[in-house]
C-alpha positions in Angstrom: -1.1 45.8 105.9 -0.1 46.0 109.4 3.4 44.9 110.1 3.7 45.3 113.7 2.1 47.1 116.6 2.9 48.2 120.5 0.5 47.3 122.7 0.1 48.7 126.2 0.6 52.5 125.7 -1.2 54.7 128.3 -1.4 58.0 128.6 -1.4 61.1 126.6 -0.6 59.5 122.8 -0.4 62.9 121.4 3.9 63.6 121.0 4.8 61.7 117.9 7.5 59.4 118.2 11.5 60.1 117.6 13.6 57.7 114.9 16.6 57.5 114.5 18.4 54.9 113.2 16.8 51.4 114.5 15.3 53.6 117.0 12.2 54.5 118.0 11.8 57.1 121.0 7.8 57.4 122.2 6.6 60.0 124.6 3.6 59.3 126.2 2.3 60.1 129.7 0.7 58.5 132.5 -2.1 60.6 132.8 -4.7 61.4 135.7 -7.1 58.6 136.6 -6.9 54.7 137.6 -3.3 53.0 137.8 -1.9 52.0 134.3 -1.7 48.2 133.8 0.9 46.6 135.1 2.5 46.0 131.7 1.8 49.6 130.2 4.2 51.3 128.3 5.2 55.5 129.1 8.3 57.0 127.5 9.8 54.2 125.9 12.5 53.0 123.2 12.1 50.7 120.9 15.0 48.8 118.8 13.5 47.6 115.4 14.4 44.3 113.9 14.0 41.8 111.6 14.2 37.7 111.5 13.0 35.9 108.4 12.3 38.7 106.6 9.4 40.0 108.5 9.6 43.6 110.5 9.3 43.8 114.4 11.2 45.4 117.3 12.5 44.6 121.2 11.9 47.1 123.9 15.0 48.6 124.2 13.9 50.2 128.0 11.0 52.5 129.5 11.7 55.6 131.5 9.7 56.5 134.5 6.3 57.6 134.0 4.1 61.0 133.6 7.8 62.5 131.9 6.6 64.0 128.2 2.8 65.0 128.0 2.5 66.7 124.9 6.4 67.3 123.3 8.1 64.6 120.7 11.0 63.5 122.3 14.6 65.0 121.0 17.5 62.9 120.4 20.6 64.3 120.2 24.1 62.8 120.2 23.5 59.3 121.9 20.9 61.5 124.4 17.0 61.5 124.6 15.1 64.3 126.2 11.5 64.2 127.2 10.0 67.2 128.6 6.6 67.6 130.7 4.0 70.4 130.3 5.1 71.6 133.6 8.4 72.1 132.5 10.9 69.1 133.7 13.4 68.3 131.4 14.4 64.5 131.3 17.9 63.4 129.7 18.0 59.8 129.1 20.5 57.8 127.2 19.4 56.5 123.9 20.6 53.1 124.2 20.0 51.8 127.5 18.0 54.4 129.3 19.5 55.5 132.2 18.2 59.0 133.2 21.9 61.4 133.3 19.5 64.6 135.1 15.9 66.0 135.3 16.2 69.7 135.6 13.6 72.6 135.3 13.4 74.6 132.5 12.1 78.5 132.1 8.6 77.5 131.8 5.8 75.2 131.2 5.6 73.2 127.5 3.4 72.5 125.4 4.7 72.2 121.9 7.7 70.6 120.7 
């Protein structure tokens, strides 16, 4: 039985998500193509809840799009990095978002 879903995510689904705690950390990518939707989702946080008994969740925030393509985001120590297959590393902080650096790394990734 389905409890709850997220609509709205575009991109490249293929990282799987980051939890910890009440959160969960999604990595997804805009991707090549037409605009995303106006409401679409990309690199997001979700806060998990519950009223009455039944499971859901808030949007916590989103980060700006096209950041992880194919790597699961890391969280580490209140900190969430996505990285892109061209090699920009994103550091975002887990509870409200707000990007702290992008940097380049060695190279390009493709795994997690």
């Amino acid at each position: 039985q389905e409890l709850w879903k997220v609509d709205g995510v575009v991109g490249n689904a293929i990282p799987s998500a980051t939890v910890v705690g009440d959160r969960v950390v999604v990595g997804a990518g805009v991707g090549r193509g037409a605009a995303p939707p106006k409401d679409a989702k990309s690199n997001f946080c979700l806060t998990l809840t519950e009223s009455g008994g039944q499971p859901g969740y808030e949007l916590a925030w989103t980060a700006k799009p096209g950041l992880a393509n194919y790597a699961s985001p890391l969280v580490y120590e209140g900190h969430v990095d996505f990285v892109d297959s061209t090699g920009v590393l994103h550091c975002h902080d887990l509870k409200a978002g707000k990007e702290y650096y992008a940097e380049r790394i060695d190279g390009p990734c493709w795994a997690t």
